[in-house]
Backbone as JSON, one array per atom type, in Angstrom:
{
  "sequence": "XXXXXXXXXXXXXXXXXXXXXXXXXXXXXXXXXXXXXXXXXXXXXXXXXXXXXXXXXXXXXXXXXXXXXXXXX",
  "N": [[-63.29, 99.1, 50.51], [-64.58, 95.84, 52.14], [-67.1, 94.47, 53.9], [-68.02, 91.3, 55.78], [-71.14, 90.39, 55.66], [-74.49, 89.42, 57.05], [-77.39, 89.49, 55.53], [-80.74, 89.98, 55.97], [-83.95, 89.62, 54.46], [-87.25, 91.39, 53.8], [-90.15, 89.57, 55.0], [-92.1, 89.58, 53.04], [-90.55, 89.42, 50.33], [-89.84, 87.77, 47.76], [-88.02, 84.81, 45.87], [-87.03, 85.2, 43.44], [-86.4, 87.76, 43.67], [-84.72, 87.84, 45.91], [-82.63, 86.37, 45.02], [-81.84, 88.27, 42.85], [-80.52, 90.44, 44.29], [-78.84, 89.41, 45.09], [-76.79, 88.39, 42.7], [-76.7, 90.88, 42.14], [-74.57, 91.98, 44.34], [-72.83, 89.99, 44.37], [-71.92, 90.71, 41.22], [-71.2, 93.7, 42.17], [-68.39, 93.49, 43.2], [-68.45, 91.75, 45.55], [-68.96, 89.01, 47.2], [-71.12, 85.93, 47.7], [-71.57, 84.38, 50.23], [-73.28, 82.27, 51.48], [-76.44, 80.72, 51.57], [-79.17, 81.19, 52.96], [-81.88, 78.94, 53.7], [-84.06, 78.42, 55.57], [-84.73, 80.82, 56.42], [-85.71, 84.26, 55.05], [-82.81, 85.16, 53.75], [-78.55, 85.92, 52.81], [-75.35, 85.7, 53.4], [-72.34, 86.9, 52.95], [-69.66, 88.68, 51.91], [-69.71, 91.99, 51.53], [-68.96, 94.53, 49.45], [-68.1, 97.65, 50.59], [-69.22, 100.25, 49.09], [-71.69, 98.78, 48.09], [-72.54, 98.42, 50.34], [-74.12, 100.21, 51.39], [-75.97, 101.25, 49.82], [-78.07, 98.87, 49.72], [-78.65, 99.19, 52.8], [-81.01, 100.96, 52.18], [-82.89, 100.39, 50.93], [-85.99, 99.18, 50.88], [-86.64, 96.57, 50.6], [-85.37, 95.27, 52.57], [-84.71, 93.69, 55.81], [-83.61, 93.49, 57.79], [-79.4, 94.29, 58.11], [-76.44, 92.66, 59.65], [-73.71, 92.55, 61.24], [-71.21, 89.97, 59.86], [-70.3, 87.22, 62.33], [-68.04, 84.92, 64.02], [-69.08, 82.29, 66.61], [-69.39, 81.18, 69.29], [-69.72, 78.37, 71.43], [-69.85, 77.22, 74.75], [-68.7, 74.01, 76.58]],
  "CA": [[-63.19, 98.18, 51.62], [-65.38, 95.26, 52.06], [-66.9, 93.54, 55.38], [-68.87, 90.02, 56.1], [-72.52, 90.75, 56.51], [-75.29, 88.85, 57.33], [-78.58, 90.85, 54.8], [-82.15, 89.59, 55.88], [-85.51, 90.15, 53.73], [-88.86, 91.29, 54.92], [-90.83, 88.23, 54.53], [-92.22, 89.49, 51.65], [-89.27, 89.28, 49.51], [-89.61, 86.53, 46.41], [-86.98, 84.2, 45.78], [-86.66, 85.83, 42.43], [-86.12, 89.25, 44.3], [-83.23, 87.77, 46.68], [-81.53, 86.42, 43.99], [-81.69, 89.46, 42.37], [-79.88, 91.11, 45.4], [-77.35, 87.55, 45.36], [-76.31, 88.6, 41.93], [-75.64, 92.33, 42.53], [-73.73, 91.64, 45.61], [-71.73, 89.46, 43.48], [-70.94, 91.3, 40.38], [-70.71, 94.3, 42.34], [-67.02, 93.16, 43.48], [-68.47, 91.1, 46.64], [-69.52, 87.46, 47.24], [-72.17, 85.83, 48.71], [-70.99, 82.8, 50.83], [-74.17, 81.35, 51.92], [-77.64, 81.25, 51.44], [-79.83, 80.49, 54.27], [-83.18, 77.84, 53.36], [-85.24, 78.24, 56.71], [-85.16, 82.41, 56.56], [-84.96, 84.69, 53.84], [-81.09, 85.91, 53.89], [-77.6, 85.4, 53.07], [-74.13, 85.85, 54.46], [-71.14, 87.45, 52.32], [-68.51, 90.23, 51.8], [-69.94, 93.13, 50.46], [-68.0, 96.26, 49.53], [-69.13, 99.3, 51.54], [-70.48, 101.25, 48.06], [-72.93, 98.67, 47.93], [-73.51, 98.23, 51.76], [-74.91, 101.63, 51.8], [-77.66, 101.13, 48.85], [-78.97, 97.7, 50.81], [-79.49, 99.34, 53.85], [-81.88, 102.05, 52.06], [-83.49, 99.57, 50.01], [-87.34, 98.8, 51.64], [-87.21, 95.1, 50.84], [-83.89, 94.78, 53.42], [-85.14, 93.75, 57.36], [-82.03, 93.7, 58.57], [-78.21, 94.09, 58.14], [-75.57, 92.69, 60.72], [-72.07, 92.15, 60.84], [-71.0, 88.21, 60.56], [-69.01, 86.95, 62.94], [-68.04, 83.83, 64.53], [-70.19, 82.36, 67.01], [-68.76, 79.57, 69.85], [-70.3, 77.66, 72.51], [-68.85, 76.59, 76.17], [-69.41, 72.53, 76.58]],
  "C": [[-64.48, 97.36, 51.7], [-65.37, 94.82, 53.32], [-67.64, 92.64, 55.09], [-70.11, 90.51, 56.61], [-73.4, 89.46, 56.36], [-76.58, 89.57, 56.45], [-79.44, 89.72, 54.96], [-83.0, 89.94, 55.29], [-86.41, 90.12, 54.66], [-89.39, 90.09, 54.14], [-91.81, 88.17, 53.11], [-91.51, 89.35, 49.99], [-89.7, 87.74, 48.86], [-88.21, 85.84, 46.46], [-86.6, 84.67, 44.71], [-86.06, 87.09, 42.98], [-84.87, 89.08, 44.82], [-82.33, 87.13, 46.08], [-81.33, 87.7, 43.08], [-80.26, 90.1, 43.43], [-78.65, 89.99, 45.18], [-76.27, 88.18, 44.08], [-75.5, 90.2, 42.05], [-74.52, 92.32, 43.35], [-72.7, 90.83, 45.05], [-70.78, 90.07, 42.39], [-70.71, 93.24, 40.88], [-69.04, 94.41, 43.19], [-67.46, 92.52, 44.9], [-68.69, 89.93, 46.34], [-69.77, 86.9, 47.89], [-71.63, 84.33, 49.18], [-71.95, 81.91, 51.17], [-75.43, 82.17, 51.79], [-78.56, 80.68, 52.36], [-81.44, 80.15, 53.89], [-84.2, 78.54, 54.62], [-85.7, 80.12, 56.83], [-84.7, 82.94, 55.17], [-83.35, 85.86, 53.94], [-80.0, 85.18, 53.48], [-76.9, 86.18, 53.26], [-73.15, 86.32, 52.97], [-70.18, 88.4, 52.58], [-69.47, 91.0, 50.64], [-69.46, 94.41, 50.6], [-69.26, 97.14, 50.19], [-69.97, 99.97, 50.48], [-71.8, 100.66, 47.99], [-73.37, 98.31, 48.97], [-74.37, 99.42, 51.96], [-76.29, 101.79, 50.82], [-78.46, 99.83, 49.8], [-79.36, 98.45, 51.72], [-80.83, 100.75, 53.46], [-83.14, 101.57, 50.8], [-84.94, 98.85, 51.46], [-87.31, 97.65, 51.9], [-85.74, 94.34, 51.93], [-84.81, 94.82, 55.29], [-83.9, 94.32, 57.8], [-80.66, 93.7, 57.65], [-76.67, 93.47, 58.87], [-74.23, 92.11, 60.26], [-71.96, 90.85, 61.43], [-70.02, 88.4, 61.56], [-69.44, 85.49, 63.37], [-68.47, 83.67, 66.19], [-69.93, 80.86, 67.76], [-69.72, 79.04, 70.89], [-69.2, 77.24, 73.65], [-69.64, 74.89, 76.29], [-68.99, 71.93, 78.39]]
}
């Protein structure tokens, strides 16, 4: 089973490093939908086997579950 996460880096994280992570997350049967410029993180589906190595991985800040995200006008 796979869900939509959100995976942040500690600010020390390389751009070489979080592509590293982009690629696993990929050919481990997920895929990364976005990559976010202004912070280091992106957004995808990643199967549960490999949600559970990310979150025990040092160079991971955060994890959160995407979701959608409205405004009242």
């Amino acid at each position: 089973m796979s869900g939509r996460y959100i995976v942040m880096f500690k600010n020390w994280a390389t751009p070489a490093q979080i592509q590293q992570y982009i690629d696993e997350v990929n050919n481990s049967g997920g895929q990364v939908t976005h990559e976010y410029s202004i912070i280091k993180a992106f957004a995808g589906v990643i199967p549960d086997h490999f949600l559970q190595t990310l979150r025990l991985d040092s160079i991971i800040e955060s994890i959160e579950q995407d979701s959608l995200v409205t405004t009242q006008g």
